[in-house]
C-alpha positions in Angstrom: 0.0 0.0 0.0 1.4 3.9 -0.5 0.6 6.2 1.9 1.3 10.1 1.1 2.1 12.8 3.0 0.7 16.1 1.4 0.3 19.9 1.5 -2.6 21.7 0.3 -3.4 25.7 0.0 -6.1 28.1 -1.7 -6.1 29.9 -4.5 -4.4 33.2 -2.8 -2.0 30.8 -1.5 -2.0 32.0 1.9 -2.9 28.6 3.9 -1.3 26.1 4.2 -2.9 22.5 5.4 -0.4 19.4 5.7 -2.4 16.0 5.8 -1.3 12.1 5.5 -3.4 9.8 3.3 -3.4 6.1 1.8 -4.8 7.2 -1.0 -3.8 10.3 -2.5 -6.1 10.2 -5.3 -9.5 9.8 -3.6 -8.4 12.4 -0.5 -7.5 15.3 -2.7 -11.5 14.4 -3.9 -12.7 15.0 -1.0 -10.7 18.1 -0.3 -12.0 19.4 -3.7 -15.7 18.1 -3.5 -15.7 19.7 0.7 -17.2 16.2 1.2 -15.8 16.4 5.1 -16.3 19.4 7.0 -14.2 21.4 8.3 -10.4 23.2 8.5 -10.1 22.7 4.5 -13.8 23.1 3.4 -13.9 26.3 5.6 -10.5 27.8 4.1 -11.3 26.5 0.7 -7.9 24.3 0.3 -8.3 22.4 -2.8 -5.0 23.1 -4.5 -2.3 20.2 -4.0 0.9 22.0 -4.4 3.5 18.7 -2.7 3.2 15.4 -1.9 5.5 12.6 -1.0 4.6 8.6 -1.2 5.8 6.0 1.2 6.3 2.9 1.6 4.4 2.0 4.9 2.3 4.6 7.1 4.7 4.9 10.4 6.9 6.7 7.6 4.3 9.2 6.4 2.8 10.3 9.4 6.3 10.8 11.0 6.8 13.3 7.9 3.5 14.9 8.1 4.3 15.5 12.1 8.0 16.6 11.1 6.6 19.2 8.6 3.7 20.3 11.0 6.6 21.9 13.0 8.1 23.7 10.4 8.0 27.1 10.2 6.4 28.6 6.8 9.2 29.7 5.3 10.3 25.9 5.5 7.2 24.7 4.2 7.2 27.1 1.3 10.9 26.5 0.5 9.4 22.8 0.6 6.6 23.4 -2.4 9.0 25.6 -4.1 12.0 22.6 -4.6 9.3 20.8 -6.4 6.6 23.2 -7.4 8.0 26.6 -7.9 5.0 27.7 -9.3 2.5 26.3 -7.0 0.7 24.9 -9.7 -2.2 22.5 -8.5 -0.1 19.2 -9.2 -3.9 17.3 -9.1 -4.0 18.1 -12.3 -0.8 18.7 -13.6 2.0 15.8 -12.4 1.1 12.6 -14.0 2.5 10.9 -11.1 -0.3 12.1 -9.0 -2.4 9.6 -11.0 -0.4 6.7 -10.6 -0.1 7.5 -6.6 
């Protein structure tokens, strides 16, 4: 099984929500479709801008906890080694697919 660890934002790119999935593909549906209330469906995150897969789940969640703790400037030097422009890799990295 993978499990990802994640970050999402809003259009004006000014939150920033850090999540841990096994299944990156179906989550990022729900993020999008607000099916669960709450901290994303309020702030209107629906724009995946990094992920990482792993191989088992112990793995993921320590590097969702790790980047939790990060200060933003950390996290957005994070998106930015991958995703300079912040584009919404959902739709855009064809390994997002194959997750």
């Amino acid at each position: 099984m993978n499990y990802s660890t994640y970050i999402l934002t809003n259009k004006s790119n000014k939150v920033l929500y850090i999540g841990v999935t096994n299944n990156l593909e179906r989550r990022i549906y729900e993020h999008k479709s607000k099916i669960i209330p709450g901290f994303t469906a309020k702030y209107n995150l629906n724009k995946l801008v990094w992920f990482e897969s792993f191989a088992n789940v112990k793995d993921a969640i320590s590097a969702e906890k790790k980047i939790k703790d990060w200060l933003r400037i950390k996290k957005i030097n994070l998106i930015e080694s991958k995703n300079k422009e912040w584009k919404d890799l959902s739709e855009t990295d064809s390994s997002f697919h194959s997750e």
